[in-house]
N, C-alpha and C positions, 0 to 999 in steps of 0.2 A: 636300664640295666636288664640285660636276659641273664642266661643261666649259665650259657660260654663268657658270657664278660663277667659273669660272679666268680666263675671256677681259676679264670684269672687272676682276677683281682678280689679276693676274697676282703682284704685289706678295705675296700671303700665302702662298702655295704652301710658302716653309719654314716657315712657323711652323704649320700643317697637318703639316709632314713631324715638326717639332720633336715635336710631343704627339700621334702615331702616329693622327690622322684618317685618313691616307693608306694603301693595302695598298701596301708597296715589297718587292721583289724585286730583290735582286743580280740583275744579269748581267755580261756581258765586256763591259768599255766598252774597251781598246788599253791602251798603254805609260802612259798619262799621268795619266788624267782613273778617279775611280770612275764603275761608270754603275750603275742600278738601272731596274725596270721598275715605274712608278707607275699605279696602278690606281684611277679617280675612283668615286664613289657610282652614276656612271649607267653604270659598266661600259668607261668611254674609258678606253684608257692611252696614258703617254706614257714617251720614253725620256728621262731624265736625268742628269745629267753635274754634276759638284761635284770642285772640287781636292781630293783626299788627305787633303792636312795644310795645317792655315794659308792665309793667304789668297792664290789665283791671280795673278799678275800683271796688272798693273793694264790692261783692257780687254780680258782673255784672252776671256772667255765675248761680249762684247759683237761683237767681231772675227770668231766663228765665226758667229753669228747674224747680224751682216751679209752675210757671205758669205754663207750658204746663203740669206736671200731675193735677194741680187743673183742667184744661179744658178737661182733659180727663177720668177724675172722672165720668163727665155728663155722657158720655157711646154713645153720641150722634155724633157729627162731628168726622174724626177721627183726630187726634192729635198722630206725631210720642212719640214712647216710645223711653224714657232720660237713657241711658245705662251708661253713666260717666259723672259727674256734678264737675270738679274741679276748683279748684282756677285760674286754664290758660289755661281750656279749655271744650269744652262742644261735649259730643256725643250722634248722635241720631238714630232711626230710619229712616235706608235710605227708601224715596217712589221713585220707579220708576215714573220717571214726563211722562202723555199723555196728551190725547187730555180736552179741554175742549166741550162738550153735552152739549145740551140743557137738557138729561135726567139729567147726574149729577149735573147740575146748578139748578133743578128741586129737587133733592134731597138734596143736600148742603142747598137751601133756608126752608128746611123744618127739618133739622140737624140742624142747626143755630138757630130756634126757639125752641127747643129743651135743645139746650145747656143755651140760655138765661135763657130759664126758670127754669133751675137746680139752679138758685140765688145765694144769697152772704148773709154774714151775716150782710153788709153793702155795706156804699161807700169807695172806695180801698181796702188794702189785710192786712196781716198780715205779708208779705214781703218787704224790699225795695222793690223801683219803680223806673222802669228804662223805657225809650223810644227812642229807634234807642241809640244814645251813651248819651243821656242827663237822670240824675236823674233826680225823680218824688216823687213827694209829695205822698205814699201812706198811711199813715197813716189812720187806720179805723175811720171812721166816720157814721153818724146814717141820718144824711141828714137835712134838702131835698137839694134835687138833684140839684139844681139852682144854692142856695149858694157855696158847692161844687164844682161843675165845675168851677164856675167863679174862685173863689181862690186857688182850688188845680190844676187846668186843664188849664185855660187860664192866669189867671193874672203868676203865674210864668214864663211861655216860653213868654209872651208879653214881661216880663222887660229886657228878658235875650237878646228879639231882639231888643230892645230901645236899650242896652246896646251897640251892637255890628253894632248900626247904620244900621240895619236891616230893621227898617220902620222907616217914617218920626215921626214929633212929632205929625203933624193932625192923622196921620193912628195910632199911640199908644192912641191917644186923643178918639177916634171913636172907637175902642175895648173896652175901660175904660167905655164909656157910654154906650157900649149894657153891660158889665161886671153889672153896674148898676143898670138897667132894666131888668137882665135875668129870672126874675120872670114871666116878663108879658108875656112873651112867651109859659108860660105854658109846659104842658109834662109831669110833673112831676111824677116821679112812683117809685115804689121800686126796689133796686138793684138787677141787670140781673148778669149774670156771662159771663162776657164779654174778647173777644178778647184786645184791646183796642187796635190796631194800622192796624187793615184791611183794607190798602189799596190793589188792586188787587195783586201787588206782592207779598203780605204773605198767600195768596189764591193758594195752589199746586194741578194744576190738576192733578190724579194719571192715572194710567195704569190699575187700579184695578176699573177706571170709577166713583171714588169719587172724591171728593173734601177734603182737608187736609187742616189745619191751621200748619202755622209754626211761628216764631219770634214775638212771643205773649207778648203786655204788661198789659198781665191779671190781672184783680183787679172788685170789684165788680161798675158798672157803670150804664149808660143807656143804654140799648139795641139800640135804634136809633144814637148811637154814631158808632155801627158796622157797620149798616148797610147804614149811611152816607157816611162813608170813603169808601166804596165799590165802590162808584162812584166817588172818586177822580181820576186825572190822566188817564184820559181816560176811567175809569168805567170797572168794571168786563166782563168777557163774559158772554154774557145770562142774564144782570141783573136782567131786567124786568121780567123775568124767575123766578129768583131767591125771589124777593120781591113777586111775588103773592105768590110762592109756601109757605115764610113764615108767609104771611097772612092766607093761609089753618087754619095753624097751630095755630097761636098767632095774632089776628087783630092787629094791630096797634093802637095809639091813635089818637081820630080826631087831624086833625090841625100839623100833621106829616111832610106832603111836607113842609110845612110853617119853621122848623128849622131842615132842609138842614143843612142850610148855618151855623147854631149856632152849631153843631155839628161835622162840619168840619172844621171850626173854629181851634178846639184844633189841629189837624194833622196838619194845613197849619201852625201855629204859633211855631210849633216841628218844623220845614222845614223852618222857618225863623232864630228859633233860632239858628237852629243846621249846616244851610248850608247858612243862610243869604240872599242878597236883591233878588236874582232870583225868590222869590217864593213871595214878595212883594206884587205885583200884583194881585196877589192870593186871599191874605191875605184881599185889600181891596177890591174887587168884592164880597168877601161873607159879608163883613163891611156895605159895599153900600146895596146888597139885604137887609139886617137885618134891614137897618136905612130906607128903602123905599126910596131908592136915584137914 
């Protein structure tokens, strides 16, 4: 199998991987998904991704392949090209991982503004919505942006951590009341074309001295929702870098630093629901900033 008989027949790739045609190589695919490094007859590889055990939910892999060609439509960050998009598994354009620059951290934050601003025709997609392994409400919506997040973005991953004794009932009590209030925070803008799970490990430095998005849960959003989660988890390289260069480009709205925390929010409350109390913590340190506590 070369790369002309994949773009064909995209269809046969497992049954190639099934009776070992293919050279595969484990690598680090994240929390969720196995990934492996597939290696064709004419020397292209591509990166792959297959559920664990049993079968993915039902348009998991499809969902993520939409997403990353909507993001690569913008023409601006790059975004690997989706070579097979099946029911049990997903292949992509392999990047050679290098170093992270301050030059490409420099150009990423100025790509990134670029891609926002390619927009949406709303809020969410026209796709299910999936995040790290949990569904998402993506149903299009016209906004604003406030109400939206609160109940498409935060209030479902809060119940599903109440649910599974993830945060206390004070710490569900105290997300509910910024949920409330999330008008007064202001921000408000029209939908960006957004990433929607940029924490630094979906951020691939390449060899080619870019910066690449990969495990995208693309949907039309706020653009300070990407570039909040950039600083979760120990924050990107070069941040500071990164956020002037896309000021160059797109200023920001006043009052920006001010919802951080209400924008991180959604990622930390994924990580509560999805992996439980370890990220607790988390979840009320941005609680407390929000509440002036």
């Amino acid at each position: 199998m070369d790369l002309p008989y994949l773009r064909a027949h995209p269809q046969h790739l497992p049954t190639f991987l099934t009776h070992q045609r293919i050279r595969e190589t484990p690598v680090g695919g994240g929390h969720v998904c196995t990934a492996s490094r597939l290696t064709l007859d004419d020397g292209f590889s591509l990166f792959a991704k297959t559920w664990p055990s049993g079968k993915p939910p039902e348009h998991f892999f499809a969902t993520e392949a939409a997403g990353l060609s909507w993001l690569r439509e913008a023409g601006t960050v790059p975004i690997p090209e989706v070579f097979v998009a099946l029911d049990e598994m997903l292949a992509l354009e392999w990047v050679e991982p290098g170093s992270a620059t301050a030059a490409a951290a420099e150009r990423f934050g100025r790509d990134l503004a670029g891609m926002h601003r390619a927009g949406a025709d709303g809020f969410g997609a026209s796709w299910p919505g999936f995040i790290g392994p949990l569904q998402q409400d993506n149903t299009p919506s016209e906004g604003p942006w406030g109400a939206w997040f609160g109940e498409r973005r935060l209030r479902p991953h809060l119940r599903t951590s109440a649910d599974r004794g993830a945060l206390s009932p004070d710490d569900v009590a105290a997300v509910d009341r910024i949920i409330e209030r999330i008008d007064s925070y202001g921000g408000d803008e029209r939908p960006a074309r957004v990433h929607g799970d940029l924490w630094p490990g979906n951020v691939l430095w390449g060899a080619d001295g870019r910066a690449w998005l990969v495990d995208p849960a693309a949907h039309g959003g706020h653009r300070e929702t990407d570039l909040a989660q950039l600083a979760l988890f120990g924050g990107a390289p070069h941040l500071q870098s990164i956020l002037s260069a896309y000021e160059e480009v797109w200023p920001l709205s006043e009052g920006w630093r001010d919802r951080v925390a209400l924008h991180q929010l959604h990622l930390l409350l994924v990580h509560t629901a999805a992996f439980g109390a370890a990220y607790g913590g988390a979840v009320r340190s941005a609680v407390d900033s929000l509440l002036g506590r």
